[in-house]
TIGULO-144265 format. One record per residue (C-alpha): z, y negated, x negated. Coordinates in steps of 0.5 Angstrom, whole numbers, plus 500, padded with zeros to 3 digits. Each point is the difference from the previous one (the first is absolute). Layout:
N
[[Z Y X]]
...
//
This chain:
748
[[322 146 417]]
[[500 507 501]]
[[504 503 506]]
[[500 506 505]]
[[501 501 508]]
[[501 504 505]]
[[499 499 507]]
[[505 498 506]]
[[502 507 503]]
[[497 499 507]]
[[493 499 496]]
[[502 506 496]]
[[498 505 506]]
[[494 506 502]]
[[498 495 505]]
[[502 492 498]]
[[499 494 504]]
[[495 496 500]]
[[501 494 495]]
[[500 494 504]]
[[498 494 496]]
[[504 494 504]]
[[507 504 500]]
[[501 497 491]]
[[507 503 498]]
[[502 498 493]]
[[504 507 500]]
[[496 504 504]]
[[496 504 495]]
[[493 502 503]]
[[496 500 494]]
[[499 497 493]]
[[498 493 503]]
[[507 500 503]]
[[503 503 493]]
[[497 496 496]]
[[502 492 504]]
[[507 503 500]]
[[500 501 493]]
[[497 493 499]]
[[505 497 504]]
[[506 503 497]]
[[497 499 492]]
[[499 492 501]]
[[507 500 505]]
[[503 503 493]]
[[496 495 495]]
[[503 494 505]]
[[493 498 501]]
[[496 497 506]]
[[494 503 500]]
[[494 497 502]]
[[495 503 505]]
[[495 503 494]]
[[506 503 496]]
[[501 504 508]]
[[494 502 500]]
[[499 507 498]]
[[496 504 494]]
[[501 508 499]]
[[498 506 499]]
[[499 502 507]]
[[498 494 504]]
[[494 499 503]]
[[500 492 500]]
[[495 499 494]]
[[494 505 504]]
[[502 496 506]]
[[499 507 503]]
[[505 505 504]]
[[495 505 499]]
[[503 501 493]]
[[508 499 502]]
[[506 504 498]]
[[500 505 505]]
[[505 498 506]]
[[508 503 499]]
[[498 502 492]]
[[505 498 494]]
[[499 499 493]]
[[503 503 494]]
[[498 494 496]]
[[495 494 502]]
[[500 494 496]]
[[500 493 502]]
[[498 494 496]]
[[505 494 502]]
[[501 493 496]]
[[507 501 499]]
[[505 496 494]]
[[500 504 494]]
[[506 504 498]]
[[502 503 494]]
[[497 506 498]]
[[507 502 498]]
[[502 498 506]]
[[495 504 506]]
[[504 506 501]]
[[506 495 502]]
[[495 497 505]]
[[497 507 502]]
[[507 502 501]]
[[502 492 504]]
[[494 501 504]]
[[500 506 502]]
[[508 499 503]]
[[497 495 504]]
[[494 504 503]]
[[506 506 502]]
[[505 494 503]]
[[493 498 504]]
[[499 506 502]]
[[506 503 502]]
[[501 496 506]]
[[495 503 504]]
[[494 502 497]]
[[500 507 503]]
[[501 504 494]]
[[493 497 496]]
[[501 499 493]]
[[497 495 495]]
[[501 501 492]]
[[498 495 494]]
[[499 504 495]]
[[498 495 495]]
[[496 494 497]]
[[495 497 496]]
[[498 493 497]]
[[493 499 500]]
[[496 496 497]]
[[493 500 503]]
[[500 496 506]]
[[494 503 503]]
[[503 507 500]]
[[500 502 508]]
[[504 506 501]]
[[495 503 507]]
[[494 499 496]]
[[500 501 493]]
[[503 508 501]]
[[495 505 497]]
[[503 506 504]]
[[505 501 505]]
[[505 507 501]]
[[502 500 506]]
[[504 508 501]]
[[503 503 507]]
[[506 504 501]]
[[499 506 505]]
[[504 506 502]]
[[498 507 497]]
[[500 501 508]]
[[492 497 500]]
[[497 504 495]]
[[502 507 504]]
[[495 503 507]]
[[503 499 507]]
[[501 508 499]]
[[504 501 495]]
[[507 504 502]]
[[507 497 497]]
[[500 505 494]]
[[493 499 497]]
[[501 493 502]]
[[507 500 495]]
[[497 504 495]]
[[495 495 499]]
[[505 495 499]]
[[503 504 495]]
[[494 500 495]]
[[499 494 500]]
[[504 497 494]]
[[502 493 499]]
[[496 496 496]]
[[499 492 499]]
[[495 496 496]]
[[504 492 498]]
[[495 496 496]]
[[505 495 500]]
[[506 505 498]]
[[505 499 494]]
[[498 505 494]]
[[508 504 503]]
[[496 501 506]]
[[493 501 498]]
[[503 506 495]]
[[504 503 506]]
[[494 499 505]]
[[495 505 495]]
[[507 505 500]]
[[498 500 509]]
[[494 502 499]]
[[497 505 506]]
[[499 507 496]]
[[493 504 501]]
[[500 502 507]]
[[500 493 503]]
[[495 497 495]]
[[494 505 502]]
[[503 497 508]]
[[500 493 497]]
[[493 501 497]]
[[497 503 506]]
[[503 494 504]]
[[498 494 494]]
[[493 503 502]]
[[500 500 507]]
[[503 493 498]]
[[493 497 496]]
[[496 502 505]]
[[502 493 503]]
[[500 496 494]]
[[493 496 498]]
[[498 504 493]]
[[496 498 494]]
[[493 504 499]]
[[494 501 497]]
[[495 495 502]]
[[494 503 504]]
[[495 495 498]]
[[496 502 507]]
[[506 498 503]]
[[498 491 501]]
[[507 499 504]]
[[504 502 494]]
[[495 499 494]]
[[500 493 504]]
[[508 500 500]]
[[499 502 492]]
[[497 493 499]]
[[503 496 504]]
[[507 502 496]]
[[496 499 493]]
[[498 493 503]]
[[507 498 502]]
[[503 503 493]]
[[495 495 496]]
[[501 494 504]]
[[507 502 499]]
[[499 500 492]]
[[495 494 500]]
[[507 496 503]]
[[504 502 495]]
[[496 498 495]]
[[499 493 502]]
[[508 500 501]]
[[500 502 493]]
[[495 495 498]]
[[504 494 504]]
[[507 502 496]]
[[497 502 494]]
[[494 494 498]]
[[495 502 495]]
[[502 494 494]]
[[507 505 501]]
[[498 506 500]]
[[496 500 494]]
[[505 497 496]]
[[504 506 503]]
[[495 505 498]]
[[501 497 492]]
[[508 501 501]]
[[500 507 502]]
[[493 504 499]]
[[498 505 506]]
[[501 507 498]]
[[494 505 499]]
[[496 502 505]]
[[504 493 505]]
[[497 494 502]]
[[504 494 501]]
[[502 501 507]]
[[502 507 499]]
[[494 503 502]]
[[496 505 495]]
[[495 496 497]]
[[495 506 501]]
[[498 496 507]]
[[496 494 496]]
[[498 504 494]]
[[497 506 504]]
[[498 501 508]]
[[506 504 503]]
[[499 507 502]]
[[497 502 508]]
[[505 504 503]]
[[497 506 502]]
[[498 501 507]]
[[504 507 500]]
[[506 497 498]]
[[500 494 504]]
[[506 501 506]]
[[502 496 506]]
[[505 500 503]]
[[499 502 508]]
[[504 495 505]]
[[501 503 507]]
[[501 497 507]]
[[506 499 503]]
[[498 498 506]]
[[504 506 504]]
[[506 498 496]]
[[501 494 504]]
[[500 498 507]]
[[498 492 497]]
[[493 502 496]]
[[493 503 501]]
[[496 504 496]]
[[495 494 500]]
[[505 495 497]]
[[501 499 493]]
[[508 501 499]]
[[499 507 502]]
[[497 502 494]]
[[506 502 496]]
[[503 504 493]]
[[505 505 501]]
[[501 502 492]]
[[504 505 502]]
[[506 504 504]]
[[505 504 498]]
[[507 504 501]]
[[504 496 497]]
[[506 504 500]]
[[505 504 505]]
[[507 497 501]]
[[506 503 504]]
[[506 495 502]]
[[505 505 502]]
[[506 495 503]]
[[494 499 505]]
[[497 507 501]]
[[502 506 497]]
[[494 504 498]]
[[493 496 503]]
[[496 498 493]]
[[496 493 502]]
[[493 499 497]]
[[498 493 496]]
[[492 499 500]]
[[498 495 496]]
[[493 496 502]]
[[497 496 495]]
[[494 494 501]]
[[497 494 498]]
[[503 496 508]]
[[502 504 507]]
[[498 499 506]]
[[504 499 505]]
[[502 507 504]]
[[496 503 494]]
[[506 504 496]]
[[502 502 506]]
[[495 504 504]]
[[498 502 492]]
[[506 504 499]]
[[499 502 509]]
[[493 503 497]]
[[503 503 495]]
[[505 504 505]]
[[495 503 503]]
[[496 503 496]]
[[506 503 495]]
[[502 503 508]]
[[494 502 501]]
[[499 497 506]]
[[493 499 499]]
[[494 501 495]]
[[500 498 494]]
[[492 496 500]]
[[504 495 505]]
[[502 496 494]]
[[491 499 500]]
[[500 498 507]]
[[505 495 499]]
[[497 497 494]]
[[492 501 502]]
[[499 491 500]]
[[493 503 503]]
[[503 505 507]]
[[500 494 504]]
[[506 501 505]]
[[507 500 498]]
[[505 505 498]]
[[508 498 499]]
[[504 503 496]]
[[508 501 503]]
[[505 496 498]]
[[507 502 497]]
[[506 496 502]]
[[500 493 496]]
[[508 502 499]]
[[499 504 493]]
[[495 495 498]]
[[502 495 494]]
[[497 496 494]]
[[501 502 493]]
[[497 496 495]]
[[495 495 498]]
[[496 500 494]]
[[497 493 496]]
[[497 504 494]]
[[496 493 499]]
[[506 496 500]]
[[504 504 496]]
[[495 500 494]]
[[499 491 502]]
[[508 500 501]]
[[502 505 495]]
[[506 502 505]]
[[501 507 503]]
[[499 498 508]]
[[499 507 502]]
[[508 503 499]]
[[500 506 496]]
[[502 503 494]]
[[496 496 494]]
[[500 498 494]]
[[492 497 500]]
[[503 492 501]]
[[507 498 498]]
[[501 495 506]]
[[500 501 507]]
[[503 507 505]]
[[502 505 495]]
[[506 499 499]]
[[506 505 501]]
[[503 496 505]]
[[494 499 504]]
[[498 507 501]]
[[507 502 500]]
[[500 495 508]]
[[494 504 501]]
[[501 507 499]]
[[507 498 504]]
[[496 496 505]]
[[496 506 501]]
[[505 505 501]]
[[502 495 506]]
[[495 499 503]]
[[497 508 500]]
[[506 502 503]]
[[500 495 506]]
[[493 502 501]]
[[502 507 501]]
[[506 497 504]]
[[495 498 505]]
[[495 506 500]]
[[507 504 502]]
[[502 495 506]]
[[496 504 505]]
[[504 507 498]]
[[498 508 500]]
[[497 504 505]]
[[506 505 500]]
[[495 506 502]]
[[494 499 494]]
[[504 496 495]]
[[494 496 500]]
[[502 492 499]]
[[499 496 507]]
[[496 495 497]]
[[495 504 497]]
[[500 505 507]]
[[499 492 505]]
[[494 498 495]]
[[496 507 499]]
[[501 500 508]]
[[498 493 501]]
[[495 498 495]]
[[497 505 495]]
[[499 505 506]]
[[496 496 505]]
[[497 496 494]]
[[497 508 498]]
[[498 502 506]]
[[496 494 500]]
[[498 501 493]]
[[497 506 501]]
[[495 499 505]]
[[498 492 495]]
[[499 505 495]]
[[496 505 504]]
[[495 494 502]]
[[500 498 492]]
[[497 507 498]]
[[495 499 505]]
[[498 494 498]]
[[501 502 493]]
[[495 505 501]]
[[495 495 504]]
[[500 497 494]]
[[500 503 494]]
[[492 503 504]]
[[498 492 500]]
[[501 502 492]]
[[496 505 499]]
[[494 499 496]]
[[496 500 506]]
[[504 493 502]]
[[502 498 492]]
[[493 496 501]]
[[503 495 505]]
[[508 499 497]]
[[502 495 505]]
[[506 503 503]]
[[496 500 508]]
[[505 500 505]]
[[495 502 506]]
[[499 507 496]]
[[507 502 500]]
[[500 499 507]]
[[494 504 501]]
[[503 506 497]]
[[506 499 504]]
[[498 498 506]]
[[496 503 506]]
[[492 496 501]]
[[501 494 504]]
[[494 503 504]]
[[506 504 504]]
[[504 494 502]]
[[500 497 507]]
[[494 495 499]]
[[502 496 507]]
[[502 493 498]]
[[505 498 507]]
[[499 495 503]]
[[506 495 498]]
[[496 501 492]]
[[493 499 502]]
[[499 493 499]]
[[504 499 494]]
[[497 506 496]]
[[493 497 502]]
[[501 494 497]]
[[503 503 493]]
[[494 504 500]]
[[496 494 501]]
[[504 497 493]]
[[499 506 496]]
[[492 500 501]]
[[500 493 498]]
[[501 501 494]]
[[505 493 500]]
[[506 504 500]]
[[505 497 496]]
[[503 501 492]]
[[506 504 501]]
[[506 496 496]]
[[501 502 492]]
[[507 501 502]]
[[499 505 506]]
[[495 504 497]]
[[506 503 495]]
[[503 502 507]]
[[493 503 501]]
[[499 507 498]]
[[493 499 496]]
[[494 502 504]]
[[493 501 496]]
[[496 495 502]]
[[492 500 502]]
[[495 502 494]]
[[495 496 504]]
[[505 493 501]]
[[498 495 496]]
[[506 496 501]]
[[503 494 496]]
[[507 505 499]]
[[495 505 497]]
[[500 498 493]]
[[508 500 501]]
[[500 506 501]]
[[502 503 494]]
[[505 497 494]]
[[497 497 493]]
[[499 507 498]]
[[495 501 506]]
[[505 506 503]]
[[502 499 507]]
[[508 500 501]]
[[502 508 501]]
[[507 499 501]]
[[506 494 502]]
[[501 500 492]]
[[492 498 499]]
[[500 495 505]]
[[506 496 498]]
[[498 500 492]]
[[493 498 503]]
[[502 495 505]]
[[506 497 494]]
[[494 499 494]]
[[494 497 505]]
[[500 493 499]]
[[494 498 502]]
[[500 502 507]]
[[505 499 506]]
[[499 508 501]]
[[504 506 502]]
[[498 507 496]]
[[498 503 506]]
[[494 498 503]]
[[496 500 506]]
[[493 499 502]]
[[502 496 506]]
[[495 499 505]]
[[498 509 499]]
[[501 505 506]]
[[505 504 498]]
[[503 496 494]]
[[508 497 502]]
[[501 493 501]]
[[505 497 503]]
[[501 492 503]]
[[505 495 505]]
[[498 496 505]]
[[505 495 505]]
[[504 496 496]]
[[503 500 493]]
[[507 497 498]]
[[501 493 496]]
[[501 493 501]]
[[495 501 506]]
[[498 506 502]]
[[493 500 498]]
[[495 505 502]]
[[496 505 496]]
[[493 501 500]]
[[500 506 503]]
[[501 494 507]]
[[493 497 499]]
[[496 507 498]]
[[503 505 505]]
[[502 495 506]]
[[497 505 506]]
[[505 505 495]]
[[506 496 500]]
[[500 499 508]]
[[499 507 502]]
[[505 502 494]]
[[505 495 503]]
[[499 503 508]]
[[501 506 498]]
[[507 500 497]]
[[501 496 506]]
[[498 506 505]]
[[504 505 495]]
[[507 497 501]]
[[500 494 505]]
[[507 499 499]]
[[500 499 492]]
[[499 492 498]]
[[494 499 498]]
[[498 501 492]]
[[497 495 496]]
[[496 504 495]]
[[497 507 499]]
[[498 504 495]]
[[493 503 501]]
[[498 506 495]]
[[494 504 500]]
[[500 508 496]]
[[507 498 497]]
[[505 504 497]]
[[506 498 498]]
[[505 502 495]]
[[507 499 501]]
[[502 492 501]]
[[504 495 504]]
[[497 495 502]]
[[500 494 495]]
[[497 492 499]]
[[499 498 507]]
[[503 506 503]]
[[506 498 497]]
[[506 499 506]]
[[495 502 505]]
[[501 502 507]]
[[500 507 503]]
[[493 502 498]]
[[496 504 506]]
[[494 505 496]]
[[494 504 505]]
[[494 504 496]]
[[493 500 503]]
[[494 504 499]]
[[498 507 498]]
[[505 503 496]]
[[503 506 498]]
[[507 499 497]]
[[502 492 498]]
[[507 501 502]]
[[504 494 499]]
[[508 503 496]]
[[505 495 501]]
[[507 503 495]]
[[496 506 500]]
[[500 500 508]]
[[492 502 501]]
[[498 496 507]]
[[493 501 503]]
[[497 493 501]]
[[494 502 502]]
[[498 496 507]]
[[508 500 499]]
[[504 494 500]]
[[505 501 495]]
[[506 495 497]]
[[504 499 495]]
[[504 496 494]]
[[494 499 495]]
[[505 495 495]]
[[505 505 500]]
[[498 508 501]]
[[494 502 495]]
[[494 502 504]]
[[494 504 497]]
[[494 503 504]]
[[499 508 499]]
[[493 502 498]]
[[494 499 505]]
[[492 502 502]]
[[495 497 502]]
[[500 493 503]]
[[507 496 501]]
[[502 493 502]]
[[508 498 501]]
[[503 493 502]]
[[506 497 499]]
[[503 495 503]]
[[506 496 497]]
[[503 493 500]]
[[502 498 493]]
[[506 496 498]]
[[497 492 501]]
[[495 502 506]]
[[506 501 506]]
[[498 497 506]]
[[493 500 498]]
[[495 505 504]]
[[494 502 498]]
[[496 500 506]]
[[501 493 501]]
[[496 499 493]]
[[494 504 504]]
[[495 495 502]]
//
């Protein structure tokens, strides 16, 4: 089914409710999951058909059930211009589904004029499909998604009311409509702008691709990207040996030598439609100048739910655009609205938003342009958030099955093409688009209007309360984020001379020498409430016993050198199988995802060394029961005096069960995960001889040193800011399956 919704007007806002998952109404239309049980209801209360709980559940383009992750879901209060739903329906003629477009959507209309709250709901058309397995959500090659914007965003808080009109008059109205009738894309070339705009809209297209993820050359001293190169060749030929065998199966030897009697390959062509030159002679190396690789990037400050450390993050944005300029003089008479188109093989959630926030800020020149770096960089170890544009303008556009159409020989993208016969290329489907389209555009920039005109600077009222609240404070910010990145950047790129090239490892404790001052002009004096803690975890590092830090934990751990002089068991970890220590979060994931031999992460440390990162837990951990970690039998006099302490810190906080004890470490920005998950309010103190270490909690810097200090570790990001010299940080919690369980009852 291919079908569009636009969302209730209470959710179609500048600041939306929030969406509560237990308040389920059927006409209530929140986002694509609630359009699309709505058009289910209504297709199987039209075929006169009980549906069963399987047929009720859903698969569409947009969903997120089949990753089983929110972090990839449909960005909350967006609609759809089309999404695609797979559903098992009784058939209708193919004479006769315009008829059942027409039917269903008559039921749709009746349903939501009741009290749906100005949400609209569309069929558009339908497809009999005959591969079963086709799944709507996980089958997509690319996703369009495109966001409608008052001209307003584009111009500086100290554009007067005339250069601010004068402006809205260059700009010419266009649009791009893959899916348009030919009338239509005939009409579409006759609006396109003239000279002027274009050398505008260029300089903003390439203002534009400094977001996008490019195809480069492929630098072979860069192991992250030659590494990434190999990986898409590796998966490339597992694809071709699947296909090969699905061949082989449906296309038995006996048969296809009689089928190679019957109709000789042509010249130059084997049987399978390849060139036989693969067998008679060695295929030809590509060289090493014209191999290219394309360069993912780390969405990680494009969403509140993701860390540069996490896979997800590491993404494709194929392209961004300006789709085109519209005007709707029944709604305002001059203001030009701007479409910006986003393309991408999948969104994260909240991403296309802060995109499209970023990109504001840098046309209006609110903060430089090496931000884009900044933001990007997956190796500078603090976060920095894009700001976000209201969802309100946010919708899906189409979704893209280039490897079920080729399966299917069907159109499943609509749009104007006569490549396939079958599927969503016919006049009346792009006709219901196009219709739908103009509907939908023009409700948007209803809603964009709702808060009106300042009447002094002509400026719209949503832009204004946007730039005030959000892209002004998030600029302040930003401008200082970026002044410490340079001063990073700078530190670092000394590391990199050839001074330093001998030693690749990217070094923490380097980088915070050239930015901090010497540990020698730090208060040495340890107060008294410390002492006895700080000796002991003295006397565990000189042991030489301190435990491995988990491979887990250690990708949350900025890599640190290790001793040369270690002759640790993680030693021989250290570097991949290609003997290159992991540089960066792309290496480290590559690494860690081929290694099939050892439990280990790619980042490793020579544990048990003065000076290396370690990280381990004492008290209790969750599970059927409560056991004890090793840490208990190595370090019981530790144990007891961390225990105390967080009893003298704050008497009237219940007892933790279990604490976190690290050594020399530096997080990157992380939540709390696996036995942290649903954890208590965690209480955080440093100790030792330090110059830095702050703890960042939401981009909130909290000095920790002889501190105590607490926070939400499950739910606010947290990371440690660059320190020197000799630095251990405790962390009392109590995860979820340990409540009522405390840790010093366990100290013997």
């Amino acid at each position: 089914i291919l079908y569009g919704y636009i969302p209730s007007k209470k959710y179609l806002c500048r600041n939306p409710p929030p969406i509560e998952n237990d308040d389920r109404s059927e006409v209530m239309i929140r986002n694509g999951e609630d359009a699309a049980r709505l058009v289910l209801n209504v297709v199987y209360s039209h075929a006169s058909v009980d549906p069963t709980k399987d047929d009720l559940r859903i698969n569409r383009s947009y969903g997120h059930s089949a990753r089983s992750s929110e972090v990839v879901a449909q960005d909350d209060c967006s609609g759809a211009l089309t999404e695609v739903m797979a559903a098992r329906l009784p058939r209708v003629a193919q004479a006769s589904t315009e008829g059942w477009v027409q039917e269903v959507n008559a039921l749709l209309e009746k349903r939501l004029d009741s009290n749906a709250d100005g949400a609209k709901v569309c069929v558009l058309g339908r497809l009999e499909m005959s591969q079963k397995r086709f799944n709507t959500e996980m089958d997509m090659t690319h996703r369009r998604v495109e966001y409608i914007i008052p001209a307003d965003f584009l111009c500086t808080n100290n554009t007067s009311k005339e250069k601010r009109q004068k402006y809205f008059d260059s700009l010419k109205c266009f649009s791009s409509e893959s899916h348009s009738t030919p009338s239509r894309s005939k009409q579409a070339q006759e609006d396109r702008p003239d000279k002027e705009t274009i050398m505008y809209l260029y300089e903003l297209k390439k203002t534009m691709q400094k977001l996008t993820t490019q195809v480069e050359k492929l630098d072979e001293n860069d192991k992250s990207a030659v590494m990434e190169k190999e990986f898409h060749l590796q998966k490339r030929k597992r694809q071709r040996h699947k296909q090969l065998e699905k061949d082989h199966k449906s296309n038995p030897p006996n048969q296809s030598k009689q089928s190679d009697s019957e109709n000789p390959p042509k010249e130059g062509r084997d049987g399978n439609g390849k060139g036989n030159g693969q067998k008679d002679r060695p295929q030809k190396k590509a060289s090493k100048a014209s191999r290219n690789v394309l360069r993912r990037r780390r969405f990680h400050n494009f969403t509140p739910r993701l860390m540069a450390h996490e896979f997800l993050a590491y993404r494709r944005l194929d392209r961004v655009y300006h789709r085109g300029t519209l005007r709707f003089p029944d709604i305002t008479d001059s203001r030009p609205f701007v479409s910006i188109s986003l393309k991408g093989d999948l969104f994260l959630n909240g991403q296309c938003c802060r995109v499209i926030g970023l990109l504001l800020a840098l046309v209006r020149g609110v903060i430089d342009p090496d931000i884009v770096d900044c933001i990007f960089d997956e190796q500078y170890p603090h976060l920095v958030p894009a700001p976000p544009v209201p969802s309100m303008g946010l919708f899906a556009g189409e979704a893209s099955y280039m490897a079920w159409e080729g399966k299917t020989k069907l159109i499943l993208c609509p749009r104007n093409c006569d490549r396939y016969e079958g599927g969503w290329r016919d006049v009346n489907t792009l006709e219901h688009i196009s219709n739908w389209q103009q509907i939908m555009h023009e409700q948007l920039a209803d809603a964009w209007m709702q808060e009106g005109l300042c009447e002094e600077t002509g400026r719209l009222v949503s832009e204004k309360r946007w730039t005030e609240e959000v892209l002004e404070p998030w600029a302040e910010r930003a401008r200082k984020q970026l002044l410490d990145y340079r001063e990073w950047k700078s530190a670092q790129q000394k590391m990199d001379e050839p001074s330093s090239i001998s030693n690749p490892v990217n070094d923490s404790t380097l980088l915070a020498e050239a930015l901090l001052p010497s540990p020698e002009s730090i208060d040495a004096t340890v107060p008294k409430l410390f002492e006895k803690v700080l000796h002991h975890l003295r006397e565990a590092d000189r042991s030489g016993n301190w435990p491995t830090t988990t491979p887990k934990r250690q990708l949350v751990m900025i890599s640190t050198q290790s001793d040369n002089n270690s002759t640790s068991e993680n030693d021989a970890t250290q570097e991949s199988s290609a003997g290159v220590p992991a540089q960066s979060l792309s290496m480290a994931h590559m690494i860690a995802k081929s290694n099939t031999t050892k439990r280990s992460s790619a980042y490793s440390f020579a544990e048990g060394e003065g000076g290396a990162s370690g990280s381990f837990s004492v008290g209790a951990m969750p599970g059927i029961q409560c056991t004890q970690p090793k840490g208990n039998s190595m370090f019981p006099e530790l144990m007891k005096a961390a225990f105390e302490l967080e009893i003298a810190l704050c008497p009237d906080r219940e007892p933790s069960s279990t604490i976190a004890i690290n050594r020399n470490a530096q997080f990157r920005p992380h939540t709390d995960s696996g036995a942290g998950a649903g954890q208590s309010t965690s209480l955080i103190v440093g100790l030792g001889t330090y110059a830095g270490g702050e703890l960042m909690v939401e981009g909130e810097k909290k000095d920790i040193r002889y501190k105590g200090v607490e926070f939400n570790g499950w739910k606010q990001r947290h990371w440690t800011m660059p320190f020197r010299g000799e630095r251990y940080s405790l962390v009392w919690f109590t995860p979820k399956g340990c409540e009522g369980v405390h840790g010093i009852d366990l100290c013997s």
